[in-house]
TIGU-752982 format. One record per atom (N, C-alpha, C): residue in three letters; atom name; x, y, z. Coordinates in steps of 0.001 Angstrom, whole numbers, plus 500000, padded with zeros to 6 digits. Example, Ala and Ser with C-alpha at 12.3 -4.5 7.8 and 13.67 -1.06 7.14 Angstrom:
<pts>
- ala N 513190 494310 507800
- ala CA 512300 495500 507800
- ala C 513200 496700 507800
- ser N 512850 497750 507080
- ser CA 513670 498940 507140
- ser C 512900 500030 507870
</pts>
This chain:
<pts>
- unk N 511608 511333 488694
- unk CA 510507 511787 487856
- unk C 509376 512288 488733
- unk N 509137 513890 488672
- unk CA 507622 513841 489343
- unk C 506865 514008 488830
- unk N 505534 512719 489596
- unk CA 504598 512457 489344
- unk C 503078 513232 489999
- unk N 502284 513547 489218
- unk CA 501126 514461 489700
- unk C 500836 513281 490685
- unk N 499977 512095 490262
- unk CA 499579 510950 491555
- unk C 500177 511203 493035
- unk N 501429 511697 492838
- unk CA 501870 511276 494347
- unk C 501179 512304 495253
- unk N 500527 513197 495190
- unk CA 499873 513445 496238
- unk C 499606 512850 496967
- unk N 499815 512252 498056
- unk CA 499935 511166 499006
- unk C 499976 511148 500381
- unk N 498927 511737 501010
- unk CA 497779 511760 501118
- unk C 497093 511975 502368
- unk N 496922 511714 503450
- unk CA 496026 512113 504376
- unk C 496161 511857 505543
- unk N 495354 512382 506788
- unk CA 495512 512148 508152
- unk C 494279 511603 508663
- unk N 494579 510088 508715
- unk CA 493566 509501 508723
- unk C 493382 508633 510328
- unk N 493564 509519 511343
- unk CA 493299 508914 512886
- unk C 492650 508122 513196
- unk N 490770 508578 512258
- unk CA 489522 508008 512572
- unk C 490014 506305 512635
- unk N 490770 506055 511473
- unk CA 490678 504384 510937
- unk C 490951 503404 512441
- unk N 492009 503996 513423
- unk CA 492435 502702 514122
- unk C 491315 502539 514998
- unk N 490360 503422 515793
- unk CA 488799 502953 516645
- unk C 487716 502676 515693
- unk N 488030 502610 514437
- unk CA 487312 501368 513572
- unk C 486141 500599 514128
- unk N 485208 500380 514242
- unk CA 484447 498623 514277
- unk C 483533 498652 512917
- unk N 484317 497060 512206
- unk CA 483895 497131 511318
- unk C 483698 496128 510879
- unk N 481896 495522 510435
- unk CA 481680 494066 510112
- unk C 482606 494679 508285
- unk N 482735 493107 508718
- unk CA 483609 492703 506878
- unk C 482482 492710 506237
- unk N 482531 492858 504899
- unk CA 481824 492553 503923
- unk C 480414 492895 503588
- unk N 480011 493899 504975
- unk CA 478426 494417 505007
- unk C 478468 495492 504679
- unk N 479241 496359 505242
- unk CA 479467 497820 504818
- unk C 480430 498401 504737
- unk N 480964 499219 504185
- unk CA 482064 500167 503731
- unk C 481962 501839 504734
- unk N 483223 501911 504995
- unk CA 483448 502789 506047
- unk C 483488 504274 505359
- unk N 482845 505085 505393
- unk CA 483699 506714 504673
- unk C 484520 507257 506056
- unk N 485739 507545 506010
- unk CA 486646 507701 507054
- unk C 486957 509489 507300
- unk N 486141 509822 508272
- unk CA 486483 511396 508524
- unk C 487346 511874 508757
- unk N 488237 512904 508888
- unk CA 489573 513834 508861
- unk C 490430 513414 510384
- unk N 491291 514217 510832
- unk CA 491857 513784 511897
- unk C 491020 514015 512486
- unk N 490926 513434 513812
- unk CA 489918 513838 515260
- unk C 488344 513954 514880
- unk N 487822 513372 513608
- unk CA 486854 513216 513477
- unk C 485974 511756 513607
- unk N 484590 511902 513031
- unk CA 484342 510380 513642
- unk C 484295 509674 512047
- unk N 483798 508237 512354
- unk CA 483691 507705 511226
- unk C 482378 507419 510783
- unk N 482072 507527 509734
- unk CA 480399 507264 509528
- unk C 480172 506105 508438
- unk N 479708 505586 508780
- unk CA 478572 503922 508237
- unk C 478798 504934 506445
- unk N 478644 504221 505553
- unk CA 478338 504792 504147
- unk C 477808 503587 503638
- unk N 476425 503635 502858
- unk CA 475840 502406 502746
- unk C 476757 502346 501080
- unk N 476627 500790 501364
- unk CA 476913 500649 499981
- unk C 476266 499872 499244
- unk N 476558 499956 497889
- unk CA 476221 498503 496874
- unk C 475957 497458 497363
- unk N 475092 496239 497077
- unk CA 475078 494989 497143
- unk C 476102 494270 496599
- unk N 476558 493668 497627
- unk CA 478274 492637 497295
- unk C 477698 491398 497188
- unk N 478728 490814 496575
- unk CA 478893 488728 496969
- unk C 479046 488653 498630
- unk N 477944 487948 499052
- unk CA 478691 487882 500678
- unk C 479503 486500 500850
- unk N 480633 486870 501294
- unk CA 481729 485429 501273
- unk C 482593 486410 502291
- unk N 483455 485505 502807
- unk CA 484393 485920 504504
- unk C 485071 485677 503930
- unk N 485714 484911 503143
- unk CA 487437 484383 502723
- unk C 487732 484822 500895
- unk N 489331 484680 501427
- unk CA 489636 485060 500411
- unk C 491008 484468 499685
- unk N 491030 483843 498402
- unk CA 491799 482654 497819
- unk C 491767 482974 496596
- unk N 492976 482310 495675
- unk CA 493105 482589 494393
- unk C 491562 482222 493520
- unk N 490889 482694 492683
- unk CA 489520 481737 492456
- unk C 490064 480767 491164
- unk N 488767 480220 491128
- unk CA 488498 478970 489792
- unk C 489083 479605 489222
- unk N 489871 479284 488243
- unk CA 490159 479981 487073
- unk C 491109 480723 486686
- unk N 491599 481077 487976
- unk CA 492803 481945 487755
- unk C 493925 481142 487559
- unk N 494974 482379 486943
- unk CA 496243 481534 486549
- unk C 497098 482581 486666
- unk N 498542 482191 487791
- unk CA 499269 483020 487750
- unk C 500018 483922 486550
- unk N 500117 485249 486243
- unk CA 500370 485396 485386
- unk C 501363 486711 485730
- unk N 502001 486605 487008
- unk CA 503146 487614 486903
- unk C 503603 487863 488857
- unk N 504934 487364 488792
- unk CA 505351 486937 490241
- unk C 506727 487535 490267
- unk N 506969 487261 491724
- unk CA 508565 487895 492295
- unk C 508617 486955 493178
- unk N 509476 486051 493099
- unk CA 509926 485107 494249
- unk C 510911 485645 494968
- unk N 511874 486931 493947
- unk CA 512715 486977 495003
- unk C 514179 486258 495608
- unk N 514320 485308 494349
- unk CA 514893 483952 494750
- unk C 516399 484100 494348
- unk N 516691 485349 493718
- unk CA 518510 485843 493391
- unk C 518735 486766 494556
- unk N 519513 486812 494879
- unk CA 520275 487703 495887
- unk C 520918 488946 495267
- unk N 520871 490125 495174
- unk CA 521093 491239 495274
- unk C 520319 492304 494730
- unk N 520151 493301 493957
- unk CA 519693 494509 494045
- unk C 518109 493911 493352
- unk N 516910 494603 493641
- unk CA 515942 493833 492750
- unk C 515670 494280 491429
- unk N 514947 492686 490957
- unk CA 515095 492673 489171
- unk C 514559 493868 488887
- unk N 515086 494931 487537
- unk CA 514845 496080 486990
- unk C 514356 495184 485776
- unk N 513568 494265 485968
- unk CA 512604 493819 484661
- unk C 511440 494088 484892
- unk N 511899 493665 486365
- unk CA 510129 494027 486937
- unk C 509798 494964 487721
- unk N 511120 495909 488595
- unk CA 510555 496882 489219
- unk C 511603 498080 489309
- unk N 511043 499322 489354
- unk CA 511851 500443 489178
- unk C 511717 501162 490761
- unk N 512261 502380 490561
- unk CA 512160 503073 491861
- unk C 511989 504422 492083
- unk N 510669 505140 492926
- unk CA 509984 506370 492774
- unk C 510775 507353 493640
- unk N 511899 508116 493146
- unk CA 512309 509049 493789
- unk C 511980 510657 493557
- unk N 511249 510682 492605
- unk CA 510988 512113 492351
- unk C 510573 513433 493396
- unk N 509909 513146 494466
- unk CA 509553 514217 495074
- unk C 510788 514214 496361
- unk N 512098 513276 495891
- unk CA 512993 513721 496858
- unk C 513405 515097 497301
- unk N 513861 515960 496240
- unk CA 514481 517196 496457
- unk C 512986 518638 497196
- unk N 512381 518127 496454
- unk CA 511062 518723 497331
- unk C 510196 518479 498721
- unk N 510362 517195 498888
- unk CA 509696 516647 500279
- unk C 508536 515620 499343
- unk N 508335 514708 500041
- unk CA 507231 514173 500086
- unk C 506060 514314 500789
- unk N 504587 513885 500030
- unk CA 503569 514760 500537
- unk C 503207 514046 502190
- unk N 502161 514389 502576
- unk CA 502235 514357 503951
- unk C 502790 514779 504576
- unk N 503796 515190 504800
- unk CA 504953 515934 505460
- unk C 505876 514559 505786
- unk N 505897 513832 505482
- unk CA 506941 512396 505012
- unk C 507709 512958 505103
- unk N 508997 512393 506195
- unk CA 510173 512571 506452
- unk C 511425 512019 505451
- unk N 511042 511018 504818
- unk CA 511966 510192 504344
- unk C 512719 510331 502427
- unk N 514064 509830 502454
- unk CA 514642 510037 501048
- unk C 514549 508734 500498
- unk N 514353 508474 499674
- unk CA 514121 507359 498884
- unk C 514879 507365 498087
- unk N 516160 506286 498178
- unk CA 517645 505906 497441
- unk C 516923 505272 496281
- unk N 517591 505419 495006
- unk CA 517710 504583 494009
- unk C 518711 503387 493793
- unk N 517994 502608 493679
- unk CA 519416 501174 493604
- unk C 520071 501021 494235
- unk N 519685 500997 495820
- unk CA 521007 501494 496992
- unk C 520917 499839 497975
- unk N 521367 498994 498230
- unk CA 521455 498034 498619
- unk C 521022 498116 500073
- unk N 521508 499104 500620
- unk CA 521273 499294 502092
- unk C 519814 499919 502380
- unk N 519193 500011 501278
- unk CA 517828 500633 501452
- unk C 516784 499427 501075
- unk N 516818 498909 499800
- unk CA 516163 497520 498888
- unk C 517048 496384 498659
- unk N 517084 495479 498926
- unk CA 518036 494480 498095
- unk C 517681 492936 498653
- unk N 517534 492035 497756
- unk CA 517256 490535 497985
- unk C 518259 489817 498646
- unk N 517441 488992 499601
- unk CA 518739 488397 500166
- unk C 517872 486931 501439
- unk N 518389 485775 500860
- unk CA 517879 484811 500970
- unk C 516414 484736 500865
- unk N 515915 484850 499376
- unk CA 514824 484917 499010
- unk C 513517 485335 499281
- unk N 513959 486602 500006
- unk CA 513428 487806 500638
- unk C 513784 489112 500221
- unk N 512789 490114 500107
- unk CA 513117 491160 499213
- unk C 513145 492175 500830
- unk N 513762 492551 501055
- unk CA 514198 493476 502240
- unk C 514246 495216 501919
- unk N 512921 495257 502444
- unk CA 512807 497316 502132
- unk C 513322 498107 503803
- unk N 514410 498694 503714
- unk CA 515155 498785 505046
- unk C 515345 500420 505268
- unk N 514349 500783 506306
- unk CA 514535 502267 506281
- unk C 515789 502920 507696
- unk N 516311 504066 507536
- unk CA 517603 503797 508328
- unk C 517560 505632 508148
- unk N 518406 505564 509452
- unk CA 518460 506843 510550
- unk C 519729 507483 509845
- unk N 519649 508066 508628
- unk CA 520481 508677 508172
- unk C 520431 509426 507054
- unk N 521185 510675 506606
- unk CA 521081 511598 505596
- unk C 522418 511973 504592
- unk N 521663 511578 503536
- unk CA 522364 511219 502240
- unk C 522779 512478 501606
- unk N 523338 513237 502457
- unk CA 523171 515260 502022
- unk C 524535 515159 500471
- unk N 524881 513690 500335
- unk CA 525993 514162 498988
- unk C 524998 513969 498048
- unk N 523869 513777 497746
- unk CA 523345 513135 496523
- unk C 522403 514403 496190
- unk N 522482 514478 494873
- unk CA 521984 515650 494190
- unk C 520683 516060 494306
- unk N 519968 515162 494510
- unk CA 518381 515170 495199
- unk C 517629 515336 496028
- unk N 518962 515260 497463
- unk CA 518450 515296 498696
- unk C 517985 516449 499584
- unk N 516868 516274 500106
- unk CA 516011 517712 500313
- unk C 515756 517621 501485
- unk N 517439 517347 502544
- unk CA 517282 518005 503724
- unk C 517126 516560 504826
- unk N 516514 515370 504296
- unk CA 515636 514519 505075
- unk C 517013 513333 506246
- unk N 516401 513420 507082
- unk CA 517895 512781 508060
- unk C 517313 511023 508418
- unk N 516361 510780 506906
- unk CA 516088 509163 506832
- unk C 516202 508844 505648
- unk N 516213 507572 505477
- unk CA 516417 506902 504343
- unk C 515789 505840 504171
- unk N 515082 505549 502741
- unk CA 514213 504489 502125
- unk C 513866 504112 501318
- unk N 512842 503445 500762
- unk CA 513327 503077 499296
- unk C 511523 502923 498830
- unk N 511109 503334 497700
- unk CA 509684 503110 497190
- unk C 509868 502128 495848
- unk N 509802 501018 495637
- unk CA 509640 500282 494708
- unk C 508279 500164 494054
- unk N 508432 499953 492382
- unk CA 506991 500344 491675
- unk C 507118 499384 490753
- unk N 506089 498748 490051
- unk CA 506213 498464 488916
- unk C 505376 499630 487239
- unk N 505809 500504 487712
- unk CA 504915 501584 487136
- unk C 506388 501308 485938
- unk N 505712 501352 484127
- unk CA 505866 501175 482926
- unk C 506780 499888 483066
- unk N 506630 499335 483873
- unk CA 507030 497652 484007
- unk C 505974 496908 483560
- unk N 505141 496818 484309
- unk CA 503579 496303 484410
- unk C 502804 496651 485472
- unk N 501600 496349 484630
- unk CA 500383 496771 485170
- unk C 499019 495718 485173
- unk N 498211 495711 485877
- unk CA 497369 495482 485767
- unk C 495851 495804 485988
- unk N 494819 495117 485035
- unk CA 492969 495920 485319
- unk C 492642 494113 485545
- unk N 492374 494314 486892
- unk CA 491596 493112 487483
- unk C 492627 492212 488055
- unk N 492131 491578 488827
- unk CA 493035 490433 489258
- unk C 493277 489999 490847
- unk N 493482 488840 491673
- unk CA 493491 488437 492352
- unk C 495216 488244 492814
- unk N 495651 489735 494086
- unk CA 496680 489908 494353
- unk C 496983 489624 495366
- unk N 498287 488770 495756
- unk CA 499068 488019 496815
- unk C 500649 488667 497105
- unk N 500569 489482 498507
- unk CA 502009 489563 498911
- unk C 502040 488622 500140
- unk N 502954 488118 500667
- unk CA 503454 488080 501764
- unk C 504798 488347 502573
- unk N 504287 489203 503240
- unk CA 505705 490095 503811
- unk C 504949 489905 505617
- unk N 506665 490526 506345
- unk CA 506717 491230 507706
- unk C 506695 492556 507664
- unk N 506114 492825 508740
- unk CA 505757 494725 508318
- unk C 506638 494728 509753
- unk N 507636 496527 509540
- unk CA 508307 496736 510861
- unk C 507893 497165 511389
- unk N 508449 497347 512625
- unk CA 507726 498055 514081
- unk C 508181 499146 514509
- unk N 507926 500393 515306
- unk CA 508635 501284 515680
- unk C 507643 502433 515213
- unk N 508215 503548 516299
- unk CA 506885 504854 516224
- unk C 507305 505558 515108
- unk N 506694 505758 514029
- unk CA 507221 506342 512805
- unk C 507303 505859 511445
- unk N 507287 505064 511614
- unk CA 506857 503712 510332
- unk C 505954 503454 509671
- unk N 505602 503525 508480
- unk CA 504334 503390 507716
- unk C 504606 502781 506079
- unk N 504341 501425 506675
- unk CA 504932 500594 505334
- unk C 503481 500852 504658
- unk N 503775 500076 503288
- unk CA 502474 500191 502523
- unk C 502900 498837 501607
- unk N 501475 498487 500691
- unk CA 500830 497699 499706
- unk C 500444 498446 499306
- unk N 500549 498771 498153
- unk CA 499030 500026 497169
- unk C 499485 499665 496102
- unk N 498745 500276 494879
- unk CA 498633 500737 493891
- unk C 497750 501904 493261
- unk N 498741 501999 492040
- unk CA 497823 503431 491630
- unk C 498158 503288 490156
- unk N 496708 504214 489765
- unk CA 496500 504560 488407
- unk C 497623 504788 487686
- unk N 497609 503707 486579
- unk CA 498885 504066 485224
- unk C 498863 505468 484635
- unk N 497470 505932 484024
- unk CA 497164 506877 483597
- unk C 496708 507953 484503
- unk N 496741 509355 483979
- unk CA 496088 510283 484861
- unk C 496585 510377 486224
- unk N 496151 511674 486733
- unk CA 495684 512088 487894
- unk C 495196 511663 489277
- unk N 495716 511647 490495
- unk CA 495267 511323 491305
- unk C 494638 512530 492344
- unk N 493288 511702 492732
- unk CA 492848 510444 492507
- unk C 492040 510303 491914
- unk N 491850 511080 490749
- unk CA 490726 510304 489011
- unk C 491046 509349 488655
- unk N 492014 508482 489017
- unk CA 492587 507531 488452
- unk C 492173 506374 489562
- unk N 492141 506629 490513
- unk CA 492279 505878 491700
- unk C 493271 505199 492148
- unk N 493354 504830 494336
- unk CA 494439 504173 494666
- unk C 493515 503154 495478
- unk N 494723 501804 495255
- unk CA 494210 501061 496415
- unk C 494928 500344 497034
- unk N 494887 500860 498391
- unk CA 495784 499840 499287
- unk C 495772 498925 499939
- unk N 496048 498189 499451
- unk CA 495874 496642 499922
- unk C 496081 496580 501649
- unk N 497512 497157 501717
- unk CA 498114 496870 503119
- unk C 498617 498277 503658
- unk N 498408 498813 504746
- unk CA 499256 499677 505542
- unk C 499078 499555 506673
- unk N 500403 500681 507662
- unk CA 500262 499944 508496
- unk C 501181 500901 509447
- unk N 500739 501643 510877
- unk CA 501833 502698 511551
- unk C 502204 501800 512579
- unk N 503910 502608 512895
- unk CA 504596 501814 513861
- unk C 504026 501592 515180
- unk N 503227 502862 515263
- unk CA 502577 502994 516436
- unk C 501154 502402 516998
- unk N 500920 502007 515945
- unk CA 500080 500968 516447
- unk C 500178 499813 515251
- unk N 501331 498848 515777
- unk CA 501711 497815 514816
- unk C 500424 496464 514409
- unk N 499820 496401 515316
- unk CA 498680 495365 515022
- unk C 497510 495427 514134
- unk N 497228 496919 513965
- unk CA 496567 497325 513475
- unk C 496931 497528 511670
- unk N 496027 496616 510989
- unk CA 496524 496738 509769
- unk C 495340 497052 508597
- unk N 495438 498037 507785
- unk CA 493879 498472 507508
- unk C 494304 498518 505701
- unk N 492895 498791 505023
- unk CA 492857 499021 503565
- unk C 491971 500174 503294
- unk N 492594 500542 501967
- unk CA 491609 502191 502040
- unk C 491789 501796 500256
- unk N 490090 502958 499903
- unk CA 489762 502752 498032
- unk C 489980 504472 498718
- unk N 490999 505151 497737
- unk CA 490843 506411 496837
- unk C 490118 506772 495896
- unk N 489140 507492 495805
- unk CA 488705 507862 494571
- unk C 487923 509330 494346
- unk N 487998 509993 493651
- unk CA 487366 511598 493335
- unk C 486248 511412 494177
- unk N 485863 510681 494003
- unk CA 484478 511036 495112
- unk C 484919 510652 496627
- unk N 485625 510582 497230
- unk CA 486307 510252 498575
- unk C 487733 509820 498628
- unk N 488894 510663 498813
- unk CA 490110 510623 498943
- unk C 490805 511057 500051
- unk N 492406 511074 500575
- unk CA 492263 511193 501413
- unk C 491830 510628 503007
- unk N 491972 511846 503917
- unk CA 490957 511337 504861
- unk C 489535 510564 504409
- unk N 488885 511338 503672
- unk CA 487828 510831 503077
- unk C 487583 509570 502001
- unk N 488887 508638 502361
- unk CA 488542 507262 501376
- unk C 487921 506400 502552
- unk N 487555 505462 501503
- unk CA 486432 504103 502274
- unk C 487727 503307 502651
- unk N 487439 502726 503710
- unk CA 488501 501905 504303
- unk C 487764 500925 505186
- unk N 488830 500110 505820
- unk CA 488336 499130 506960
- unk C 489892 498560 507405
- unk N 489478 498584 508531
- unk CA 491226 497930 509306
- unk C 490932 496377 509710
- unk N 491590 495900 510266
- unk CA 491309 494775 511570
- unk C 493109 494447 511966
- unk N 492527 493543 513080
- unk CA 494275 493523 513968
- unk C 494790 492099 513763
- unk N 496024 492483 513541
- unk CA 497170 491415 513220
- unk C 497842 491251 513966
- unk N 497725 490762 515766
- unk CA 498657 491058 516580
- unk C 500449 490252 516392
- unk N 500562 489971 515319
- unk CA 502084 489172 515399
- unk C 502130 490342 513784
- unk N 501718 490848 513485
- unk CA 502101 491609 512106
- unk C 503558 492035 511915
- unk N 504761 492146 512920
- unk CA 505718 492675 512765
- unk C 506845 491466 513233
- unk N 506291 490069 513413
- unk CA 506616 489137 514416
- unk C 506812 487971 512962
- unk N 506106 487937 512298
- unk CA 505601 486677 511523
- unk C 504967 487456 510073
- unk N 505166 486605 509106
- unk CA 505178 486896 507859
- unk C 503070 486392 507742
- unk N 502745 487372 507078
- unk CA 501361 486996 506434
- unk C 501329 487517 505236
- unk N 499893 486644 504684
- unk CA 499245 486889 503071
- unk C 498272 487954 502992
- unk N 498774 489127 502626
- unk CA 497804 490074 502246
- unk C 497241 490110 500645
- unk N 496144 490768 500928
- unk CA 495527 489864 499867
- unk C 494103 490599 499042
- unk N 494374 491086 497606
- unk CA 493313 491065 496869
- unk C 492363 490920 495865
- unk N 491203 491060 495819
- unk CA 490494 490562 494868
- unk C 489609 491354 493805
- unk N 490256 491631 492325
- unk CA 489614 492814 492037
- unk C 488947 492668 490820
- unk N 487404 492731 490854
- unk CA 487006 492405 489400
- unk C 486086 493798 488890
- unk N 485279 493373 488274
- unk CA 484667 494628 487367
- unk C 483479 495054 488536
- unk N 483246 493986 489372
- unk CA 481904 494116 490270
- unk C 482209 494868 491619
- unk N 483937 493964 492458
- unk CA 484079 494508 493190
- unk C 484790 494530 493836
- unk N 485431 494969 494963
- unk CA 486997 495035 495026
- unk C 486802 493897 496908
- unk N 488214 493229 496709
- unk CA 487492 492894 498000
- unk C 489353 493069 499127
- unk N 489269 492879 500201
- unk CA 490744 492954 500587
- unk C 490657 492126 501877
- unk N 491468 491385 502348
- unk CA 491910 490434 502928
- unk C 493181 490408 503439
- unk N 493107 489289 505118
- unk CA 494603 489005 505399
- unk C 494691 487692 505534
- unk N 495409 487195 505111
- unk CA 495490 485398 505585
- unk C 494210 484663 504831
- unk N 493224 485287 503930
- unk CA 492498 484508 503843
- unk C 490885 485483 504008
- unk N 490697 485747 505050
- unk CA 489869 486702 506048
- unk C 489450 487790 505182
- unk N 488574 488391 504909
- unk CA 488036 489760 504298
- unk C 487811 490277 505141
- unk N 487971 491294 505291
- unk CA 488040 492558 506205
- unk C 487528 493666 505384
- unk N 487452 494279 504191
- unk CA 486626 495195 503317
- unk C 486331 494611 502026
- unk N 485295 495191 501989
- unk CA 484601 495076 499882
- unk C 484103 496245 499275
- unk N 484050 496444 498507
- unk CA 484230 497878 497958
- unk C 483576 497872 496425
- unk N 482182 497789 496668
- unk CA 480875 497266 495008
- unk C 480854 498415 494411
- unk N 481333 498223 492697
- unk CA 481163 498969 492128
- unk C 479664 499550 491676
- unk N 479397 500517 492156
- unk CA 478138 501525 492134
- unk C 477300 501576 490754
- unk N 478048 501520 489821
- unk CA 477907 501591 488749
- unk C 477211 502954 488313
- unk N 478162 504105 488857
- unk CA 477204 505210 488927
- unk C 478404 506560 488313
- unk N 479783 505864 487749
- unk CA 480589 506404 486802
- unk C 481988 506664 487419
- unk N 482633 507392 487007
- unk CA 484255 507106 487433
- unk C 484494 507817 488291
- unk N 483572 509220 489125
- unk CA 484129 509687 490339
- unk C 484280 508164 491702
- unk N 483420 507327 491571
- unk CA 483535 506562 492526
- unk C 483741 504868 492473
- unk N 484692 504758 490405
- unk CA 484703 503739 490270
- unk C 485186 504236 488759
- unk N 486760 504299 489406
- unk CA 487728 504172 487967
- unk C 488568 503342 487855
- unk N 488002 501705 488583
- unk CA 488803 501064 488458
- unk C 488766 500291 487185
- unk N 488104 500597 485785
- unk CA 488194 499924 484810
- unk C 489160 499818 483693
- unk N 490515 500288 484734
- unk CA 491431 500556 484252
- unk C 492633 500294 484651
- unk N 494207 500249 484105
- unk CA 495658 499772 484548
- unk C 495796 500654 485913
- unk N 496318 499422 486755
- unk CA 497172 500066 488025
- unk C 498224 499330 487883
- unk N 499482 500305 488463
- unk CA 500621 498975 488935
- unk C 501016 499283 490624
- unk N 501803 498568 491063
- unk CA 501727 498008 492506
- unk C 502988 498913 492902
- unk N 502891 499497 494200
- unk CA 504164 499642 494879
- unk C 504238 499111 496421
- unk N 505478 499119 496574
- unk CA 506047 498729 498271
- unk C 507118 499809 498136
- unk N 506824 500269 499954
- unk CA 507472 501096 500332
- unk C 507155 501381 502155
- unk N 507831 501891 502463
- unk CA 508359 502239 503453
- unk C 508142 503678 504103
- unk N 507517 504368 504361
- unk CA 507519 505976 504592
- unk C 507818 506195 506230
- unk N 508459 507440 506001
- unk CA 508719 507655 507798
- unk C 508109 509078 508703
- unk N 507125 509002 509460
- unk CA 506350 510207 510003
- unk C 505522 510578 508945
- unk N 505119 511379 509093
- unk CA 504278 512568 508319
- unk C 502889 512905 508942
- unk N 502049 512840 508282
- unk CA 500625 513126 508940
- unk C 500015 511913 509572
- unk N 499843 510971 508727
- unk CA 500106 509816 509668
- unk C 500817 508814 510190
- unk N 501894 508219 510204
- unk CA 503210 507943 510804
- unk C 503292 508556 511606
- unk N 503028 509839 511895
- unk CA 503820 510455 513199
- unk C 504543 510537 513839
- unk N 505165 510488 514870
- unk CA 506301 511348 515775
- unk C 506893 509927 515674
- unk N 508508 510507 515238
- unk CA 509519 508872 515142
- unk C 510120 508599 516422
- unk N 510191 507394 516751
- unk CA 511275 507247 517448
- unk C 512739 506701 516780
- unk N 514062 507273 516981
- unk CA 515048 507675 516256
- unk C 515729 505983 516695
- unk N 515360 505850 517808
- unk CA 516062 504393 518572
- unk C 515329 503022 517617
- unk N 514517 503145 517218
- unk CA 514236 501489 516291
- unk C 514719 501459 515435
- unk N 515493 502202 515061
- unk CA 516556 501995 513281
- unk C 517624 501050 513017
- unk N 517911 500519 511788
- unk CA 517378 500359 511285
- unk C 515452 498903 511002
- unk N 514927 499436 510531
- unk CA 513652 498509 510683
- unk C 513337 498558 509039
- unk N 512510 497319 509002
- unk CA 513040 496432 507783
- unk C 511092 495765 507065
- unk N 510601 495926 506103
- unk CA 510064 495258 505665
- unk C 510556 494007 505129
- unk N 509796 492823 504798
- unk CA 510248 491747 504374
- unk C 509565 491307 503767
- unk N 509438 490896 502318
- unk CA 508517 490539 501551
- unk C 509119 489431 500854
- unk N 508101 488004 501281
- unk CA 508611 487094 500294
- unk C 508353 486654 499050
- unk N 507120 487051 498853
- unk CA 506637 487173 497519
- unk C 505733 487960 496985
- unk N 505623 488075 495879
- unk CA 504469 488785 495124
- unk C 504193 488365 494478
- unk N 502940 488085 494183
- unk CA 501767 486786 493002
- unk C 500840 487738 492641
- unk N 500962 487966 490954
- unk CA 499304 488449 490554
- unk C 499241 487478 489874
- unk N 497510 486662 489870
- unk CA 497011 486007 488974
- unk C 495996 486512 488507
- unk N 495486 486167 487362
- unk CA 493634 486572 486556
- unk C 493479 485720 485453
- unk N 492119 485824 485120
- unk CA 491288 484757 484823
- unk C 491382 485214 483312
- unk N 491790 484158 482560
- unk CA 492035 484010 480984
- unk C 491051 484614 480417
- unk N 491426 485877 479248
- unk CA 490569 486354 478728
- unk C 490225 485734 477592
</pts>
């Protein structure tokens, strides 16, 4: 199915020479080879950590805990811009239901990208990799809420796993994206979050990184927190960006509305960059996924 949203999205160099206090200010992130500039923002909650709050109650999970292809109750799979390319200049084909690409296995959901081209399948547009984008898009969705993965992100020059979500409805990015987690092979420690939105997309979304030096070694909790006031993102606990709603209308705050979540895997493009062909296959690992929110 293609989707207008996937425009997807930018060359964003500035992010990894980053310095960035948590929770004081929000980054606007300039084009490739550009610099990054301070963008003042809103007045936030100031707090460093980050945990399920008072009140919440889990209300929609993936343990992960059957072994083979994953549940189609809860998640489907985005292949549409196969036969065309994917944006960025994204190298990679994204199998549907293909075991060797997605599939559970000792209570680990395993997203496995691999040095090869699927030229029998009716879709395939040329690409000499393979991978898999899992969504919960017309599964479920959610507006607000306090979100928990924990996965291993892989390693290798070319690699660009992700955490995001995006707008149910509409257009991107009128709709807005937000990524919890990403992350290039090439500089594996480095693990950053970026807000999409009409008023800054792209190179030009607000972001903030910080370093995870075992990120590809050891499983962590990425992690966020999203209410009507303000968005916040975290690893292990740790805030690393916040993101206050302005209250100044939906070019720079359409989050009052359904997103649903994807994981995926992308290989090269504008940012991923130049692969190396020798780390294949390399493997996300995700052991769970927890959304909770606070009883309406």
């Amino acid at each position: 199915m293609k989707q207008l949203y996937t425009a997807r999205r930018r060359s964003m160099s500035a992010l990894s020479t980053m310095s960035v206090m948590p929770v004081i200010f929000t980054m606007l992130l300039a084009g490739c080879g550009g610099e990054a500039h301070s963008q003042a923002a809103p007045a936030v909650t100031a707090t460093t950590s980050l945990t399920v709050p008072d009140g919440y109650t889990l209300v929609w999970s993936d343990e992960f805990a059957v072994n083979g292809l994953p549940d189609t109750t809860k998640w489907t799979y985005d292949t549409g811009m196969n036969k065309q390319g994917w944006h960025n200049h994204e190298l990679q084909y994204y199998s549907r239901a293909r075991a060797d690409n997605s599939q559970i296995r000792d209570g680990k959901l395993l997203i496995t990208a691999r040095k090869e081209a699927l030229s029998g399948e009716a879709d395939w547009g040329g690409q000499n990799y393979t991978s898999a984008r899992l969504t919960t898009q017309g599964k479920q969705d959610w507006t607000y809420g306090y979100f928990e993965i924990r996965a291993k992100l892989p390693c290798g020059k070319g690699s660009w796993p992700a955490i995001w979500m995006l707008g149910s409805k509409g257009d991107w990015p009128a709709m807005g994206e937000l990524d919890i987690m990403e992350q290039i092979g090439k500089e594996p420690a480095n693990v950053f979050s970026t807000i999409h939105t009409t008023a800054g997309s792209g190179a030009n979304g607000t972001g903030a990184n910080t370093q995870i030096p075992d990120a590809c070694t050891a499983f962590h909790t990425y992690q966020m927190l999203w209410t009507g006031e303000q968005i916040s993102f975290g690893v292990d606990g740790k805030i690393h960006l916040v993101y206050a709603n302005p209250h100044t209308g939906l070019a720079r705050w359409p989050f009052d509305a359904p997103q649903f979540l994807i994981l995926n895997i992308a290989i090269g493009g504008d940012l991923g960059g130049a692969v190396d062909d020798s780390v294949f296959p390399i493997q996300m690992e995700i052991d769970y996924v927890r959304v909770y929110q606070k009883p309406k």
